[in-house]
C-alpha positions as CSV (number, residue, x, y, z in Angstrom):
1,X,-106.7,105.2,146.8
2,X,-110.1,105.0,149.1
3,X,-111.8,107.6,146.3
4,X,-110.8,105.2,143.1
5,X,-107.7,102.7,143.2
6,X,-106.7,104.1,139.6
7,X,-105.4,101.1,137.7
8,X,-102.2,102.8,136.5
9,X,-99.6,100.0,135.2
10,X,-95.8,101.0,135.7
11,X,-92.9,98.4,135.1
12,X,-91.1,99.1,138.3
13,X,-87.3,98.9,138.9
14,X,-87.6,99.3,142.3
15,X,-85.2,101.6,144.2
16,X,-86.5,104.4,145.4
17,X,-87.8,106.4,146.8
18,X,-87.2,106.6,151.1
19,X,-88.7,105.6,151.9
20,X,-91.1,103.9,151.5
21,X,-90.8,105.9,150.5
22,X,-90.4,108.3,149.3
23,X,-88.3,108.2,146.4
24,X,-89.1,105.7,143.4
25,X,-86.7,104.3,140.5
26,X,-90.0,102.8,138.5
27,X,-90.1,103.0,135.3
28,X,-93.3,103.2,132.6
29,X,-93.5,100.5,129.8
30,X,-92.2,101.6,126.2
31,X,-94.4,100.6,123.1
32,X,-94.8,97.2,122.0
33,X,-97.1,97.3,119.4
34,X,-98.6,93.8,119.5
35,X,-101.4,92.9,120.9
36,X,-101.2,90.7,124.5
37,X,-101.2,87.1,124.2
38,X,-101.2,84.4,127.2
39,X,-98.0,84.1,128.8
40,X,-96.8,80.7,129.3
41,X,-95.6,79.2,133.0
42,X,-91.6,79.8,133.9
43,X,-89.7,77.4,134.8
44,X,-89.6,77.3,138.8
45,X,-86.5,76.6,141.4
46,X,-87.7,73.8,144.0
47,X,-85.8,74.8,146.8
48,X,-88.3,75.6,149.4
49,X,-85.8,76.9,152.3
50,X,-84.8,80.4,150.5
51,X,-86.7,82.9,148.1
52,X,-84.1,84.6,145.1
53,X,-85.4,88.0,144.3
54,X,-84.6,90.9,142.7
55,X,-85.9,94.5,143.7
56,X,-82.9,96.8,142.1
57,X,-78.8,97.4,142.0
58,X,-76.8,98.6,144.9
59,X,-78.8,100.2,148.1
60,X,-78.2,103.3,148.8
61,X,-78.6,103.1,152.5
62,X,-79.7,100.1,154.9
63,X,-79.6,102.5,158.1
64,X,-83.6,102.7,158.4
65,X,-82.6,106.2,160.0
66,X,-80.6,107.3,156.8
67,X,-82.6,105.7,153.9
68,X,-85.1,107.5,151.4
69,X,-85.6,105.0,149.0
70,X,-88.0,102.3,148.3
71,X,-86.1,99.4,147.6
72,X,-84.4,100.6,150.6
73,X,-87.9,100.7,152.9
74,X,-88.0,96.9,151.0
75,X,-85.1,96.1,152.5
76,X,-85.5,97.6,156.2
77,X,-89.1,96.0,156.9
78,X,-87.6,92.8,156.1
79,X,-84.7,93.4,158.8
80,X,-85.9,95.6,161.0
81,X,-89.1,95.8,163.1
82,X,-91.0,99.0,164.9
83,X,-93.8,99.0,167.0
84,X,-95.9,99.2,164.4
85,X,-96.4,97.5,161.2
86,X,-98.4,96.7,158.1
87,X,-100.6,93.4,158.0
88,X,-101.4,91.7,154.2
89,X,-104.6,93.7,154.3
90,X,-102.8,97.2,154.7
91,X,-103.8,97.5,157.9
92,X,-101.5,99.3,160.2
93,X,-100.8,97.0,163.4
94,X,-99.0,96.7,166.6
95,X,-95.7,94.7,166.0
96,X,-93.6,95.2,169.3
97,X,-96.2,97.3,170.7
98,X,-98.1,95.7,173.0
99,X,-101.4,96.1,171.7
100,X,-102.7,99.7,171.6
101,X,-101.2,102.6,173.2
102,X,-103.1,105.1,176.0
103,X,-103.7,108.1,174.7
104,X,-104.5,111.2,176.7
105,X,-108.0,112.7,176.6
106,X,-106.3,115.8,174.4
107,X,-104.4,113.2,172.2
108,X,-101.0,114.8,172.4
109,X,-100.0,111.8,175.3
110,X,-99.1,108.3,173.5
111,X,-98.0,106.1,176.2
112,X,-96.6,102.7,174.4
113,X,-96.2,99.4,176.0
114,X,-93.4,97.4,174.4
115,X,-93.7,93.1,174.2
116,X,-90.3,91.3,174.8
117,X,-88.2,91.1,172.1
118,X,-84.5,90.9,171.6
119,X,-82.4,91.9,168.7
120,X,-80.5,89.3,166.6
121,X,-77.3,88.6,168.9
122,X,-80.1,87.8,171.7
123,X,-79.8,91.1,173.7
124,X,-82.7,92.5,174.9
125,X,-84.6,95.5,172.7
126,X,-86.0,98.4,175.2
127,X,-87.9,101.6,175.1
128,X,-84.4,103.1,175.2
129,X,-83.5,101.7,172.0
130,X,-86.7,103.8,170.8
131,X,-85.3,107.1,172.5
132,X,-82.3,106.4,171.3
133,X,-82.9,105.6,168.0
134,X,-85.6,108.2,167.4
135,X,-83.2,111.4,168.9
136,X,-80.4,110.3,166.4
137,X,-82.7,110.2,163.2
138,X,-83.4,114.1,164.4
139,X,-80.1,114.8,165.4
140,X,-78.4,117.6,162.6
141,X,-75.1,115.1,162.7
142,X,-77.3,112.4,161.0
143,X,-78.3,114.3,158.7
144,X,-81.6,112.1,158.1
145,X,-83.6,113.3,154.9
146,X,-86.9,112.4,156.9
147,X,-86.1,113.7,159.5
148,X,-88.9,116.2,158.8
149,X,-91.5,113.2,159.8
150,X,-90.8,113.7,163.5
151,X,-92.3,116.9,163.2
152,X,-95.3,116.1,165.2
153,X,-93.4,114.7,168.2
154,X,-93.0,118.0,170.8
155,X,-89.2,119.0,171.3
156,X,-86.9,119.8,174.4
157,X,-85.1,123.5,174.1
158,X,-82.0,121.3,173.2
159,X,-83.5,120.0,170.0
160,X,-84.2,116.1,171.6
161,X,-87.7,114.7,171.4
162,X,-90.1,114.7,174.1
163,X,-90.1,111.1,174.5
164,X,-89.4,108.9,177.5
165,X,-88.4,105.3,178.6
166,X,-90.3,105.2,182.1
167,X,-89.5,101.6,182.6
168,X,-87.7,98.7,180.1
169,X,-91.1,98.4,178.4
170,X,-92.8,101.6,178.5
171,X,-92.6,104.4,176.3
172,X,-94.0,108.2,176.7
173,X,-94.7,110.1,173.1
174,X,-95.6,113.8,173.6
175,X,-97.1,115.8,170.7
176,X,-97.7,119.3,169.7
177,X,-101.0,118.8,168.4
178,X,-103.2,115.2,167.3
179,X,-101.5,113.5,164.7
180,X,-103.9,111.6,162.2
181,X,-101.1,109.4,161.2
182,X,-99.1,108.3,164.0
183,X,-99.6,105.3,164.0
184,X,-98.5,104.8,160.4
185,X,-94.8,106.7,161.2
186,X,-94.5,104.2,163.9
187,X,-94.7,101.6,161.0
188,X,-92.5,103.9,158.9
189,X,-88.6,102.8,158.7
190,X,-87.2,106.1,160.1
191,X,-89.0,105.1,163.3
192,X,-87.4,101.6,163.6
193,X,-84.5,101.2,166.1
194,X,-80.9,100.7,165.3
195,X,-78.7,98.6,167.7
196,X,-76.9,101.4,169.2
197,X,-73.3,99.8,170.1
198,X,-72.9,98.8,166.6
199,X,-74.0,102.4,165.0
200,X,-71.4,104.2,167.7
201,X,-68.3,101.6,166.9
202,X,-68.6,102.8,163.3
203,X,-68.9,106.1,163.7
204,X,-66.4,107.5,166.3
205,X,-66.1,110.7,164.5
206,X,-68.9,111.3,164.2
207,X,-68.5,111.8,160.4
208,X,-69.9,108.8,158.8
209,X,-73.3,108.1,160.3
210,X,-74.7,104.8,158.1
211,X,-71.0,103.4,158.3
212,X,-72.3,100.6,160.8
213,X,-74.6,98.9,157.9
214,X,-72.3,99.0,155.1
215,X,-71.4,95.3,155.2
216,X,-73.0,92.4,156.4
217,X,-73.3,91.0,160.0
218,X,-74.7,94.2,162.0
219,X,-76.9,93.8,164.8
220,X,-81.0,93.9,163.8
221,X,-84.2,92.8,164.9
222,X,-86.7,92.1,161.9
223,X,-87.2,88.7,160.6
224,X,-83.8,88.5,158.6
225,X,-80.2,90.0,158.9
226,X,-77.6,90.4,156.2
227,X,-75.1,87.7,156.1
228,X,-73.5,88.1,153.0
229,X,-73.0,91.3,150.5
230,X,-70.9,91.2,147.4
231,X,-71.9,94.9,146.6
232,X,-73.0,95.5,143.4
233,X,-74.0,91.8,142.9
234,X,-75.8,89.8,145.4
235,X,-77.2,90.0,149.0
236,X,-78.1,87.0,151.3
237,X,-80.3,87.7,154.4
238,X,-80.7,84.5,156.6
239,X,-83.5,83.9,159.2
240,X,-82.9,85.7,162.5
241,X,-83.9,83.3,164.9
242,X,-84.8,86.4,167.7
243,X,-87.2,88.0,165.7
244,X,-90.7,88.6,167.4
245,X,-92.4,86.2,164.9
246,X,-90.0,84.2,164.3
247,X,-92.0,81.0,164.5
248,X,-94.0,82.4,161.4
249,X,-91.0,82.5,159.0
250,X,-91.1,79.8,157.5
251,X,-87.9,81.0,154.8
252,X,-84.4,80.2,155.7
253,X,-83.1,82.7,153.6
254,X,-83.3,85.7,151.0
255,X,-81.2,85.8,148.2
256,X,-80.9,89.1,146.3
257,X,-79.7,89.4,142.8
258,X,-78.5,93.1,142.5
259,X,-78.8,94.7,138.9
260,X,-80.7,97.5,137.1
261,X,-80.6,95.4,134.0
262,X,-84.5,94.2,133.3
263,X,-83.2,92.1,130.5
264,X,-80.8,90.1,132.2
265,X,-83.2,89.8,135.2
266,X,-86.3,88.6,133.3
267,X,-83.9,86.1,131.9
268,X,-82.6,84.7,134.8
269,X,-86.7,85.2,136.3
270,X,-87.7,82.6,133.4
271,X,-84.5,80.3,133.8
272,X,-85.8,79.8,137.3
273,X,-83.2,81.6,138.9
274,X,-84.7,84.3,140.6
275,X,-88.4,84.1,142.2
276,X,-89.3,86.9,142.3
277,X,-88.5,90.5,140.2
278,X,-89.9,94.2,140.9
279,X,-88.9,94.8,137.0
280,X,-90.0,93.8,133.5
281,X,-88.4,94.5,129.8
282,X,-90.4,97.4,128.0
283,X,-90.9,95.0,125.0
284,X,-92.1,92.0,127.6
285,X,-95.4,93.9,128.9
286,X,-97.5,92.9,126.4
287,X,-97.2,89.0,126.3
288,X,-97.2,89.3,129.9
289,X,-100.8,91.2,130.6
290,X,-102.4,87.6,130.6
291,X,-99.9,85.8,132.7
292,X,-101.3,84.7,136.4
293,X,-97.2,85.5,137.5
294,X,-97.4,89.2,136.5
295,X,-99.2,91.0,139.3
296,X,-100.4,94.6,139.6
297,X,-100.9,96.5,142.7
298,X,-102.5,99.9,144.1
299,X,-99.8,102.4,145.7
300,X,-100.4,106.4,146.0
301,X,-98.0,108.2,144.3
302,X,-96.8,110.5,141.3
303,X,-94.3,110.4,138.5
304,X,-93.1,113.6,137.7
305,X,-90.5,116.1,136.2
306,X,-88.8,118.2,138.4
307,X,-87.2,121.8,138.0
308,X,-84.1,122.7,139.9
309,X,-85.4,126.2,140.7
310,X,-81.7,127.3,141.6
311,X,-80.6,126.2,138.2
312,X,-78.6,128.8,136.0
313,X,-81.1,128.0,133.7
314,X,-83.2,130.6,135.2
315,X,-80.1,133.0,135.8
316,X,-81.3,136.2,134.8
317,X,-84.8,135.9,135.2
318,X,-87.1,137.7,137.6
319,X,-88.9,135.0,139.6
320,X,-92.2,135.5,137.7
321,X,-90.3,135.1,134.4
322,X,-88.7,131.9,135.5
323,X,-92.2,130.6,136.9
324,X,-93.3,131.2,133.3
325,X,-91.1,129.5,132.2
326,X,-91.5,126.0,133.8
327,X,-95.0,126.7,133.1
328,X,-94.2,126.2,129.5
329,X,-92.3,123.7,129.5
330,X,-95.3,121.7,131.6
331,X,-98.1,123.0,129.3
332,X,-95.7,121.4,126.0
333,X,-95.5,117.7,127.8
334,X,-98.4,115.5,125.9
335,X,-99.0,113.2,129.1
336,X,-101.4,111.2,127.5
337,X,-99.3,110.7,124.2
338,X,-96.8,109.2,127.3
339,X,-99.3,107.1,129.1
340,X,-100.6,106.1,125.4
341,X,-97.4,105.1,124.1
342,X,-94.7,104.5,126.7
343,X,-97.1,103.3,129.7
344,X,-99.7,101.4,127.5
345,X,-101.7,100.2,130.1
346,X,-104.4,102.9,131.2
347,X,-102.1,105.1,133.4
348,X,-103.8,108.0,134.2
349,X,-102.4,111.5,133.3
350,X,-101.8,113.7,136.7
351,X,-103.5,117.1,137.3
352,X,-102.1,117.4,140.4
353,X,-99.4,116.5,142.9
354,X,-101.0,114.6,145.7
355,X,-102.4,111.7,143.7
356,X,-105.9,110.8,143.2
357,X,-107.5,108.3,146.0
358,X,-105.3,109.7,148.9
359,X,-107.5,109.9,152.1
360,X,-107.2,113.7,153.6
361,X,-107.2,112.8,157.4
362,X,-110.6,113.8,157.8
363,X,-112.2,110.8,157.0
364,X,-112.6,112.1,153.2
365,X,-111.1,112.0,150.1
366,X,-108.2,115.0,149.5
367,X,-108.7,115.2,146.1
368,X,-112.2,115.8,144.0
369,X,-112.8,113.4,140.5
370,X,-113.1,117.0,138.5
371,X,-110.7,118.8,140.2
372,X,-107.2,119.4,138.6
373,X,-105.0,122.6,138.4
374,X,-104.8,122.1,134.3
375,X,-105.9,119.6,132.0
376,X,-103.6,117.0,132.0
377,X,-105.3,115.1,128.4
378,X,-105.1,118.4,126.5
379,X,-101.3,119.1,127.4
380,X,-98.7,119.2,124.5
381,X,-99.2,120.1,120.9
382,X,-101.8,122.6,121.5
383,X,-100.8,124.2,124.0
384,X,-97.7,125.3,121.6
385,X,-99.1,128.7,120.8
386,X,-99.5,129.5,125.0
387,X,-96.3,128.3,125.5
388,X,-94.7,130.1,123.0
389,X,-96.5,133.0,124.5
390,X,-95.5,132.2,128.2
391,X,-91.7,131.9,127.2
392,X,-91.8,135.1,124.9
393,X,-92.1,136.8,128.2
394,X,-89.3,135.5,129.4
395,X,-87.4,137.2,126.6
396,X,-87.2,134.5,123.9
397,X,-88.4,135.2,120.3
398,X,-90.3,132.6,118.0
399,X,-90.2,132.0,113.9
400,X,-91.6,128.8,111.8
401,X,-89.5,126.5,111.2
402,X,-90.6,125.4,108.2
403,X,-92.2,121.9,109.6
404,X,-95.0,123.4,111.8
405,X,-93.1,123.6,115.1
406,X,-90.8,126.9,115.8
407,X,-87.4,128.2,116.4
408,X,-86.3,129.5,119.3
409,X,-83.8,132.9,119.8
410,X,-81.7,133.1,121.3
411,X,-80.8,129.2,121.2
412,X,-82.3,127.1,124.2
413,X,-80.2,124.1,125.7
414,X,-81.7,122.4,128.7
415,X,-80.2,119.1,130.1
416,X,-82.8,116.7,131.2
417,X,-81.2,114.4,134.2
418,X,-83.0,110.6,134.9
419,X,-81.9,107.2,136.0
420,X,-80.8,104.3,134.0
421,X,-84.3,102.6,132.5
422,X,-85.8,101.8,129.1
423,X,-88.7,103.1,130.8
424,X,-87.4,106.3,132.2
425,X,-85.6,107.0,129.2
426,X,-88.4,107.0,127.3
427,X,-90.6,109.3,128.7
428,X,-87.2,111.5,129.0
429,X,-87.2,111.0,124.5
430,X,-90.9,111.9,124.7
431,X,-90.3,115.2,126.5
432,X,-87.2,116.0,124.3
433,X,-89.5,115.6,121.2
434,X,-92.4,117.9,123.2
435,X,-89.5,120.9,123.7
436,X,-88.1,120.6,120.7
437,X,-91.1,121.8,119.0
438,X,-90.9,125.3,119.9
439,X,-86.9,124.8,119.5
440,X,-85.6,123.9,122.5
441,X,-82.4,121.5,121.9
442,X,-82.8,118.7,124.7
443,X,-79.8,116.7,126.4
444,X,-80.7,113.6,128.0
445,X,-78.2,113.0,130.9
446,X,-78.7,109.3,132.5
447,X,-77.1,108.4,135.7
448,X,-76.5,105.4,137.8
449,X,-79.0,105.1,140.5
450,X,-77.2,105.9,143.5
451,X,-75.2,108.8,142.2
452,X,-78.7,110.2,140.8
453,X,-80.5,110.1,144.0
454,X,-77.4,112.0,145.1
455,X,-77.4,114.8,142.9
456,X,-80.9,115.6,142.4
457,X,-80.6,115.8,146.3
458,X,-77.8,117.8,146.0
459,X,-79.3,120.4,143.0
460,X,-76.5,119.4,140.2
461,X,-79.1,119.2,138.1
462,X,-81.9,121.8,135.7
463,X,-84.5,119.4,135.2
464,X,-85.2,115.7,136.1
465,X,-86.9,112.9,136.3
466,X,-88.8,112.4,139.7
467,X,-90.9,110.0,141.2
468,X,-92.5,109.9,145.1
469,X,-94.1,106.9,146.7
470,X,-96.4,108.1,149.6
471,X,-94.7,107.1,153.3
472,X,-98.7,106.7,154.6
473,X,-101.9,107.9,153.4
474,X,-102.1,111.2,154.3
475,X,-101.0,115.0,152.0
476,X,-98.6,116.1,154.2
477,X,-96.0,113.7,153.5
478,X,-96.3,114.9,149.8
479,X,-96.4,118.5,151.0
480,X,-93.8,118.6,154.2
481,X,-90.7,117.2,151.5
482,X,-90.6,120.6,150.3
483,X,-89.5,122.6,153.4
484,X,-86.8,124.3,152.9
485,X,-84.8,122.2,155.1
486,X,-86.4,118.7,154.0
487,X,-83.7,116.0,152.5
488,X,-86.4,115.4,150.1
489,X,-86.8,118.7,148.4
490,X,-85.0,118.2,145.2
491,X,-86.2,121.2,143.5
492,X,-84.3,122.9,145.9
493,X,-87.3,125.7,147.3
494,X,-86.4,127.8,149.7
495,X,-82.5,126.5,149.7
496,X,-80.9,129.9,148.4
497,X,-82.7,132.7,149.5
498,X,-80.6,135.0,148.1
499,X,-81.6,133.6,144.1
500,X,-84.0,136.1,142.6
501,X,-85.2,133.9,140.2
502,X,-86.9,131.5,143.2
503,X,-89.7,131.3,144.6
504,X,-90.0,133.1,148.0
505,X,-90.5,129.9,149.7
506,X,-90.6,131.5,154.0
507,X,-94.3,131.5,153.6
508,X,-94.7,127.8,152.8
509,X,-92.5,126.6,155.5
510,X,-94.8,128.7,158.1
511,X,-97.7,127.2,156.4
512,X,-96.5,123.2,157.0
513,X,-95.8,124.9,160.5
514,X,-99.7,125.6,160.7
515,X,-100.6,122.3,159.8
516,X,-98.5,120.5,162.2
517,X,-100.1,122.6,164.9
518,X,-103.6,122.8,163.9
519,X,-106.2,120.5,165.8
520,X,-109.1,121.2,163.7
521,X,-109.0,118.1,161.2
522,X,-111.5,120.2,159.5
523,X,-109.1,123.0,158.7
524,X,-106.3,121.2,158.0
525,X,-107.6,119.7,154.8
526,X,-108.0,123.1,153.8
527,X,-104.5,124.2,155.2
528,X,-103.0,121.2,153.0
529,X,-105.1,122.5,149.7
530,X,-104.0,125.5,150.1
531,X,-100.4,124.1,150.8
532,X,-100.7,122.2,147.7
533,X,-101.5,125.4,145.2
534,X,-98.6,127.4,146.8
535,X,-96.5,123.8,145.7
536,X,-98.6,123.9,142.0
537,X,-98.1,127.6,141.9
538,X,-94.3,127.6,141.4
539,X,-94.1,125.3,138.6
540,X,-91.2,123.7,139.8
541,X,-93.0,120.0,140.3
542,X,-94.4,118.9,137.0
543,X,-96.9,115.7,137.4
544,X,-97.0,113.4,134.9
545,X,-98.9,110.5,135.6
546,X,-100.1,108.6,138.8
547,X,-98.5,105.1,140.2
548,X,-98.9,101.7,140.5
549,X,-96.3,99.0,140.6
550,X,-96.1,95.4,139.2
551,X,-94.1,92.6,140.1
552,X,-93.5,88.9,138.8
553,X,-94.0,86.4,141.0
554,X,-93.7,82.4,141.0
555,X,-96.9,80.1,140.8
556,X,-94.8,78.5,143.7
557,X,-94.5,81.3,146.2
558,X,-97.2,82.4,148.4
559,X,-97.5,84.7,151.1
560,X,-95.5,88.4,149.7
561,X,-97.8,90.9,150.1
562,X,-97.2,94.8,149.6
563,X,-98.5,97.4,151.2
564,X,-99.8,100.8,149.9
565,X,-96.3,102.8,150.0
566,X,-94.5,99.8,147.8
567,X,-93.0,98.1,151.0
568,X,-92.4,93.9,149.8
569,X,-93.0,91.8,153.1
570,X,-91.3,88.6,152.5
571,X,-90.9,87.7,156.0
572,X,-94.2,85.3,155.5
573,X,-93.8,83.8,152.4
574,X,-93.7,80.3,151.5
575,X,-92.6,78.5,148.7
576,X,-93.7,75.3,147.6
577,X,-91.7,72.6,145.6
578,X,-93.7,72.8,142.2
């Protein structure tokens, strides 16, 4: 977002996605067909001790170590603290660091002073907690999907990070090679430290490693802790007296409403019941494009369709026919027809995975304005004849119809997987209309959030709906997901290596490896481009369109910001009684 902050509208039901991430349950705007009007003022609540908000349904996770979603991130900087954090200007900032670390003349030495903090029962918070904290994200019993993002910190031969408590206060990083981003993981949720009495008590089996945040009243040390959860309902977070900055919160409490249903959401936003929601009713954007409560902000990301490449769709297929085959289907989707007609509001079609703006650690831009690996205006309808030509390869034959698109032998059933949302579900009708002109029959499976994010994580899926939030500004996050070990890789690369129909995926995972250990900024932007073909090459990730998010907000509340991965801060807000 330093090249061009694109303006890409996207009604957001915020839960996804990791983190920060990571993972990102937003949904596009459908068609309204009426031309925007000014939005009149909502009705506000007047109690100034507790902001009523809505970001999604359930949580998946609130273990920092264990989460992957964004609602979840939402949810963890508002609890938890690192020793880093992001400021209202984006700025990445010392939070229980004690100012900036020493660094060692060849950058691979961070040593890290830590202020005096507690956590919320009053006991004191350590380096330890750090070592601690950090060694169980990486540990294989945790089972952490990021825990790929510690790959810059140097290892022991017993797997455990090369990181040290020399006194209460003072912590010792080493790294295999200079990391352009450190800074931002110690800002990143993964990186925050758990309280570990209450995480052991919870888990003595060893079995059930986010069991010690599954109900309210664990131990934390961000400006609020969970008091109260009536799951699938509502969640109330009260002020944590011990936090660092605690004299700066100026909210009593959080109040959560927990639902996936925009309707009932916008309702109660306009009763004055809620002040504060990360989602809007398709039909709603329109009269709302005027209104000083409807906000739109920058992020770096990409919405996109994903193919399972372990799917038996592609049972049978050589790996080059199945590549062909994807490649179809991507060449059929009209993106701009869905950005036209679903997003409304000058989304911008993707040509490429790592989306457009994102800085390449080299004090650049990764991606060039005219570089794109198709183009993304002139997909769908005529590109008909090159996809029928692409899948006729693959073994499938092709005769009119009758009505100008084709029919397919022998019959073609794919299953198209997304998450509840008008949104979602239209772009997933738009795609089903794309296919089904060269006669490919389209099911539309939609899923509850939580057991979504679970099976596109665990492959039980062909094809879905996918979405990824940048963790920080840099390409390797949207590369180093796809390691064949990564809890992010949904597609599934590199997971069977026994499936001829796959992508040989060994090659890739060296090439992250090359990356991680190169200390030429120089050539790792080219490391990363290349990186990013091998990704493009397979077909599997399908971009559709480049984030942004949106939010409705108050006239009475002040002080949320948001910071480039989607993160709300409300610690810092104030609300006013009119």
């Amino acid at each position: 977002m330093k090249k061009k902050l694109i303006a890409v509208l996207l009604v957001a039901s915020m839960a996804a996605s990791l983190v920060a991430c990571g993972n990102k349950n937003a949904a596009p705007s459908t068609e309204s067909g009426s031309e925007a009007a000014p939005a009149e003022a909502t009705a506000v609540d007047t109690d100034t001790t507790t902001l009523r908000l809505n970001l999604a349904s359930e949580p998946d996770y609130l273990d920092p170590a264990l989460n992957s979603s964004v609602d979840g991130a939402c949810l963890a900087v508002n609890s938890f603290v690192g020793l880093y954090t992001y400021d209202e200007n984006n700025n990445c900032v010392p939070a229980l660091a004690d100012g900036e670390p020493e660094v060692s003349e060849d950058g691979l030495t961070y040593t890290i002073k830590l202020i005096e903090s507690n956590w919320s029962n009053g006991e004191a918070l350590t380096a330890n907690d750090f070592v601690y904290s950090w060694n169980r994200a990486v540990a294989e019993e945790t089972a952490a999907d990021y825990a790929y993002m510690f790959a810059p910190i140097a290892t022991n031969g017993d797997g455990t990070l090369q990181i040290e408590a020399t006194d209460d206060y003072t912590l010792t990083v080493k790294l295999n090679a200079p990391c352009a981003y450190f800074y931002d993981l110690l800002a990143f949720p993964t990186f925050m430290p758990v309280y570990q009495p209450d995480v052991e008590a919870a888990n003595t089996d060893g079995t059930q490693p986010g069991a010690w945040a599954q109900e309210p009243g664990f131990v934390s040390n961000g400006a609020f802790t969970l008091k109260e959860w009536k799951h699938n309902e509502s969640m109330v977070y009260e002020k944590n007296p011990n936090f660092y900055r605690a004299d700066d919160v100026k909210l009593e409490k959080l109040e959560f409403m927990l639902s996936a249903d925009d309707t009932a959401i916008y309702a109660a936003y306009n009763a004055g019941d809620i002040d504060f929601a990360d989602t809007v009713p398709n039909d709603e954007i329109q009269s709302l494009l005027n209104s000083p409560e409807f906000h739109v902000i920058d992020t770096l990301g990409t919405y996109y369709v994903g193919f399972n490449v372990n799917s038996d769709l592609f049972k049978g297929l050589t790996a080059d026919q199945a590549n062909k085959m994807r490649k179809a289907l991507s060449l059929l989707i009209d993106r701009q027809y869905i950005v036209d007609t679903v997003g409304q509001t000058g989304q911008v079609p993707a040509d490429t995975f790592i989306p457009d703006g994102m800085a390449d650690g080299n004090g650049g831009v990764f991606e060039a304005d005219d570089f794109g690996y198709y183009d993304a205006k002139e997909t769908g309808a005529g590109k008909v004849e090159e996809a029928v030509s692409l899948l006729e390869e693959c073994g499938y034959s092709f005769e009119s119809d009758g009505n100008g698109g084709y029919k397919i032998s022998p019959a073609l059933e794919v299953t198209y997987m997304t998450n509840a949302g008008t949104g979602h579900e239209a772009v997933a009708a738009c795609i089903q209309q794309d296919w089904g002109l060269v006669g490919i029959d389209v099911k539309i499976e939609t899923e509850d959030w939580n057991v979504f994010l679970e099976d596109r994580k665990a492959g039980k899926f062909d094809i879905a709906r996918e979405g990824w939030i940048a963790d920080f500004n840099d390409p390797i996050n949207m590369l180093e997901m796809w390691l064949s070990n990564g809890g992010n890789n949904d597609m599934q690369l590199g997971k069977d290596s026994s499936n001829s129909s796959a992508p040989s995926w060994k090659e890739y995972d060296e090439h992250i490896q090359k990356i991680y250990n190169t200390t030429d900024f120089a050539a790792r932007v080219d490391l990363m481009r290349e990186a990013e073909d091998m990704l493009m090459e397979t077909n599997a990730v399908v971009p559709i369109y480049y984030y942004n998010d949106i939010y409705l907000q108050k006239s009475n509340v002040t002080g949320i910001y948001t910071s480039l991965n989607q993160n709300k801060y409300f610690m810092y807000a104030e609300k006013s009684a009119n």
